[in-house]
N, C-alpha and C positions, 0 to 999 in steps of 0.2 A: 531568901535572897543570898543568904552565906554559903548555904551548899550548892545555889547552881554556879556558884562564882568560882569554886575548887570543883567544879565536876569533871571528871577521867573523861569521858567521852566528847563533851566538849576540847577538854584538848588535844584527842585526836583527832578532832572534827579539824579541830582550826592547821593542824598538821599537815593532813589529806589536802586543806585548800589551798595551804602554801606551797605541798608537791606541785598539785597539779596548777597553780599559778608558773612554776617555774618551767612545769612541760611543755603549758601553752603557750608561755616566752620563748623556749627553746626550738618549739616548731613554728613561730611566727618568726623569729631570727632565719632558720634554715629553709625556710618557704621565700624570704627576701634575700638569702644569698641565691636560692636558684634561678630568681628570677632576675638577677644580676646575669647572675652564670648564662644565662640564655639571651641576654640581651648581649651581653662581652663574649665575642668568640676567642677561643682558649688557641693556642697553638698545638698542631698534631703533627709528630715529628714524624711518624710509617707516613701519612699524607705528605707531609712534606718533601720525604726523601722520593715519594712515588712522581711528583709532581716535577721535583727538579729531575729524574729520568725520563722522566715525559717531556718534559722542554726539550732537552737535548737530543729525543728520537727525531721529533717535528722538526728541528732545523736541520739535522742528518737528510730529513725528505729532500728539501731544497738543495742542498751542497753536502754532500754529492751527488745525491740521489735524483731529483729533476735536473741536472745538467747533463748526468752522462744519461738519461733516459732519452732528451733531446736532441744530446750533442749526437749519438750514436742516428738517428734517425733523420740529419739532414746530409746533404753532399760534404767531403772532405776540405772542398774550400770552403766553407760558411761552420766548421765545426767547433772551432775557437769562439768564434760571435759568437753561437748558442750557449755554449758554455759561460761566458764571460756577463750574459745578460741575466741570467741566476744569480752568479756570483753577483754584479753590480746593484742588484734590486734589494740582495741581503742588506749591504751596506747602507743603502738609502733609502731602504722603510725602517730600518733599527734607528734610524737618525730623529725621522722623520714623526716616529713612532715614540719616541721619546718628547723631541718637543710639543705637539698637538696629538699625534692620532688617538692614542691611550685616551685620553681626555674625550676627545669627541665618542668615541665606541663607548666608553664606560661609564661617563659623569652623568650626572643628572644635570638635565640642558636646560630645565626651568620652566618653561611656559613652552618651548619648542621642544620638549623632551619625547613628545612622540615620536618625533623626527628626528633629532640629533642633540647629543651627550652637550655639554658645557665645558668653560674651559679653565673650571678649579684647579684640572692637575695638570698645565703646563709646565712645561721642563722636569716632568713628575712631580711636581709638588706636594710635599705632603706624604712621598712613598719614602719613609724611612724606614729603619733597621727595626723596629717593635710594630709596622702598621701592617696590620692583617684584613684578607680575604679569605671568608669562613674561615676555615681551618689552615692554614696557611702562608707562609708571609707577603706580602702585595707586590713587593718584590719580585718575588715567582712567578704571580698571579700574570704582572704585566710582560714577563719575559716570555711566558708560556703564550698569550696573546699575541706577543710581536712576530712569536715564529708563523701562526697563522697569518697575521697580516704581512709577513713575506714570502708565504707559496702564494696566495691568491694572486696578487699581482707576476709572479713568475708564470704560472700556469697556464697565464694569454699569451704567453711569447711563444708559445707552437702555433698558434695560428697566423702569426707572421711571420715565419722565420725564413731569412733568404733576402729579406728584402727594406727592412727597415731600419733606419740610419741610428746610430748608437744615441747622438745626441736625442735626436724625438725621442728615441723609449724613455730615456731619463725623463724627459719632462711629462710625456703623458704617465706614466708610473707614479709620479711622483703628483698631478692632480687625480689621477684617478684615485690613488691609495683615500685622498683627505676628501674627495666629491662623491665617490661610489662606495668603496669598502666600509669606511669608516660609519656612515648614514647608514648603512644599511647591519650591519654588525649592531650598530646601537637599537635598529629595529628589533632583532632579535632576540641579543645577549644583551642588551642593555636598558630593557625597558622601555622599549619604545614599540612604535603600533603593532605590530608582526605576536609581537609578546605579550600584548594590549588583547589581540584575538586568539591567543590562544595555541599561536602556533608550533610546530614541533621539528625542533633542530638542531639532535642532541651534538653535531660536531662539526657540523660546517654545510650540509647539502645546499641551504640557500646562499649562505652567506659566504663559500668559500666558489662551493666548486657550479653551481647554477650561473654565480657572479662572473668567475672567471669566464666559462663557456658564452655565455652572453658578449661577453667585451669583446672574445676571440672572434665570436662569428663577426662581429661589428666591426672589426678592424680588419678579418679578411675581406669584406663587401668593400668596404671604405680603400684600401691601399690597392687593392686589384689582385689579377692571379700573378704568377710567378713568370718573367720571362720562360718561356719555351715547353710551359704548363701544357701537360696533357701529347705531346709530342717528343720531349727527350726524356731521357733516363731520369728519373728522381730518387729512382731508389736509396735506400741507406745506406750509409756509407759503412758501418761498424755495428752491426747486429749486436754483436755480445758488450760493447759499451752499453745498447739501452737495454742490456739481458740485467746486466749489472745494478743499473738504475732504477730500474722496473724491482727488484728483489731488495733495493734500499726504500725506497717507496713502502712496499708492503711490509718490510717489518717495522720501520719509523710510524706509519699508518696505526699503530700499536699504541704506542705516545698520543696520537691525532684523537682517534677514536678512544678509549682508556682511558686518557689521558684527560677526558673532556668532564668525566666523572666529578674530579678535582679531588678524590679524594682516594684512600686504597681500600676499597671495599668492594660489598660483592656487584654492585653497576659495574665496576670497572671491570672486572670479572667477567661478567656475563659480556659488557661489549666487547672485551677483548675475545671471549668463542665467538660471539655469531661474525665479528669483523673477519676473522681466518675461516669461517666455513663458507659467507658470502663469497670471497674472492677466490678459493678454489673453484667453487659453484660456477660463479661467473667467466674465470677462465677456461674450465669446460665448456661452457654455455658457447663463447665465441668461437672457440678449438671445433668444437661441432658445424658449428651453422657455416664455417669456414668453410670443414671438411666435405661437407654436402655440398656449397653452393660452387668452392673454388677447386676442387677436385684434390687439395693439399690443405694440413696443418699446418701453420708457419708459424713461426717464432715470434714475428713480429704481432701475428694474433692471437697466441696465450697469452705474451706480455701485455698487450691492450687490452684486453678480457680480465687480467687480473689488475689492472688500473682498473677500469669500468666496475667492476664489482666492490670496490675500496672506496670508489666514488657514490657508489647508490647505496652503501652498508652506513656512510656516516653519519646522514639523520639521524636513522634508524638505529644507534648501533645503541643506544643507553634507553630502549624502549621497547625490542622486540625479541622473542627466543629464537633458539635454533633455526626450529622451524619457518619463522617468517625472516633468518637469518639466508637460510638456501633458497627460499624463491625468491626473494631480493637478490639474491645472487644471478640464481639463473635468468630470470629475467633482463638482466643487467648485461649479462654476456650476450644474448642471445639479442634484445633491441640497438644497445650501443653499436654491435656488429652491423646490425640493417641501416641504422644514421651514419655512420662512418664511411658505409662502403657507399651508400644508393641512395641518401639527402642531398648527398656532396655530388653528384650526377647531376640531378633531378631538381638543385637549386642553380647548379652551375657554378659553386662559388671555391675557393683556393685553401682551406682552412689547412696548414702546409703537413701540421701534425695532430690534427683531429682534438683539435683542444675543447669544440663545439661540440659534435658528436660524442665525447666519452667524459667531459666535466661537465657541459652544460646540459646535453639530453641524459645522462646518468644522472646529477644533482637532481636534477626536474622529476624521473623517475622516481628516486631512491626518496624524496620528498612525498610527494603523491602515497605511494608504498607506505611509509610508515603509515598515515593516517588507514592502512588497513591493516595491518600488524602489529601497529603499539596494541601493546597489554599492560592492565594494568596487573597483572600477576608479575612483571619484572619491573615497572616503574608506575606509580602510582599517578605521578602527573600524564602518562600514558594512554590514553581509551582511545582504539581503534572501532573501525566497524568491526572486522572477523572474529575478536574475541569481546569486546566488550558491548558491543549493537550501539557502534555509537558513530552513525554516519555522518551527524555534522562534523567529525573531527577532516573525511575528504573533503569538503569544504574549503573547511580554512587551510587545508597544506596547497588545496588549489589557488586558492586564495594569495600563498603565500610565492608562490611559484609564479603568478601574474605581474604580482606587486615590483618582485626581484629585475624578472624580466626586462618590464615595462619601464622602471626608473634607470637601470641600468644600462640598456638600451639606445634610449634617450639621450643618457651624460657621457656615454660617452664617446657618441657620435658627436656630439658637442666641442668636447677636448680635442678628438681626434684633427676635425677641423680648426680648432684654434691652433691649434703646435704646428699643423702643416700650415698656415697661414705666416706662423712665428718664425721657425726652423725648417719648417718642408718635413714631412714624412717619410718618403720614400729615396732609395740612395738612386744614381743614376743608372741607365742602363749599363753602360762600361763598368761599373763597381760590380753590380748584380752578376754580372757575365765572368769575371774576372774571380770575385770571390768575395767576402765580407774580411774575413781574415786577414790578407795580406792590406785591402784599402782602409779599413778602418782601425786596425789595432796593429798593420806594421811586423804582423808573425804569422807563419804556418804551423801546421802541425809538425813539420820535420826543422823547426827553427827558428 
């Protein structure tokens, strides 16, 4: 008993057990800060600095970028209005977007959350100086959101342009933003049913530019054609104003699609090539099918070819390579061109600046498309049919493109007749004949 009481090897023994007691403490300590660490999102400043450059591209889209696109593309008395209802819509979804929309698009809605967000983060509540999205501040997160949720609602006012009284657009803007946008945003980006099934919509197709095209067709049907439609001159008034707009468009488009990533890595990367190989693609695609059917190239059809191609690349843009980056393109050039020119015949309806044909049959397309081009070799949440054999994913983007449609549709056919019931829709003939400019806002362009 006395010698094993002084035994050497027993005291190394008991050594050995007190290291390795200390290492297995020391990696059950560091196995519970990581699993801290992964539950706590860290702040990432390259993400952050990409993300506030990204915010700032997407609002460049809208002002200046979709007004002079527009302004340039109606008659010189209605140029001011166009212009003025970009600007007006900024103002009043940033508002708008702060009290409730954020909230409904992004909160968890409870019991209703298939359908629509909650309203925790009213007046932003809760979005302070330290409160972060993933990598990110939430701050950002909502700023970067709001500029999406003020092109969509701009982006309908080319299919009325010419004819609709400043007061109505306020008011339907302002319920469609919180009855269409918002529900549906929350479907997708926000965990609700769209997101539920699986669907894929890395930057806006359903829920920006599908939505908006939807509304536009709905509100051309609903308000009627244009006095002297299809008989006098409509042509544009200032080509190189929407030459201008159209090239702020496609580089902010960069922010849009990139931007969408949320983070600065190689998604962003990759959406930012196939987003610029798409809209080259696509505005050859339209430059061609022009030059064949119309016997001329024209300005006004590369610039809408490379809108159209920016519009069918943004589902798609954080899900497919190169390669499903140029037939998404061309294709895009090439159908948008055929909706634009020969739907609008062939349904007989006013869409004044083809906001239906090139946002809503491009979104529709460029939706569709992914679910044949996502790969999971560039996004793993990704699986097409062409590279990965995975045909339910057409499906559910069909799916998703019904869904969009069909509720969109609907609401806001709804508003449309409530605000003309309220305020009247449309300005009178003597204003429409006269000009928007001088009767509603009091200026021309020379004054």
């Amino acid at each position: 008993m006395h010698h094993a009481k002084g035994d050497p090897n027993m005291r190394i023994d008991m050594k050995k057990m007190g290291v390795g007691l200390l290492v297995g403490l020391g990696a059950l300590m560091a196995s519970a800060s990581t699993a801290l660490a992964d539950e706590a999102p860290t702040l990432n400043t390259g993400d952050t600095a990409w993300m506030l450059t990204s915010t700032a591209l997407v609002l460049l889209m809208t002002i200046p970028g979709l007004a002079l696109f527009y302004g340039g593309m109606v008659r010189k008395k209605n140029v001011l209005a166009t212009c003025a209802q970009s600007f007006a819509i900024t103002g009043l979804v940033t508002v708008l977007w702060m009290i409730i929309g954020y909230s409904l698009a992004f909160k968890d809605g409870g019991a209703m959350n298939m359908y629509i967000g909650g309203i925790s983060a009213m007046f932003l509540k809760g979005v302070d100086v330290n409160a972060l999205t993933l990598t990110i501040p939430e701050s950002v997160f909502v700023t970067f959101q709001m500029t999406f949720a003020i092109i969509t609602p701009a982006l309908i006012t080319g299919a009325f342009a010419d004819r609709m009284k400043f007061s109505a657009m306020l008011w339907f803007m302002a319920l469609w933003l919180l009855l269409v946008y918002c529900p549906i945003a929350h479907w997708v980006w926000g965990g609700g049913m769209l997101a539920g099934k699986g669907a894929l919509d890395f930057a806006g197709g359903l829920v920006v530019h599908l939505n908006a095209g939807t509304a536009g067709l709905i509100c051309a049907l609903v308000l009627g054609k244009r006095k002297g439609y299809g008989t006098e001159n409509m042509a544009p008034h200032n080509l190189v104003l929407s030459l201008i707009g159209a090239s702020l468009l496609w580089v902010g488009w960069f922010g849009f699609n990139a931007g969408s990533a949320v983070a600065s890595n190689g998604a962003a990367g990759m959406a930012m090539l196939v987003t610029q190989i798409a809209t080259g693609a696509a505005s050859l695609g339209w430059m061609f099918a022009e030059w064949i059917v119309a016997r001329k190239p024209s300005v006004l059809g590369m610039i809408s070819g490379a809108v159209a191609g920016l519009v069918a690349i943004t589902p798609a843009s954080g899900f497919v390579d190169p390669m499903g980056g140029l037939f998404i393109g061309l294709a895009a050039g090439v159908v948008c061109y055929l909706s634009a020119v020969w739907l609008k015949r062939l349904l007989g309806y006013d869409d004044s600046l083809d906001a239906f044909g090139v946002h809503g049959i491009g979104g529709a397309l460029g939706a569709i498309l992914t679910g044949v081009f996502a790969t999971s070799a560039v996004n793993s949440a990704g699986k097409g049919w062409l590279a990965d054999g995975n045909f339910a994913q057409l499906w559910i983007q069909f799916e998703g493109v019904i869904y969009t449609f069909v509720y969109c549709a609907i609401v806001t056919y709804i508003i449309l007749k409530v605000v003309d019931i309220v305020v009247g829709l449309r300005v009178s003939q003597e204003v429409e004949v006269e000009g928007l400019d001088i009767n509603l806002h009091g200026e021309t362009v020379h004054g």
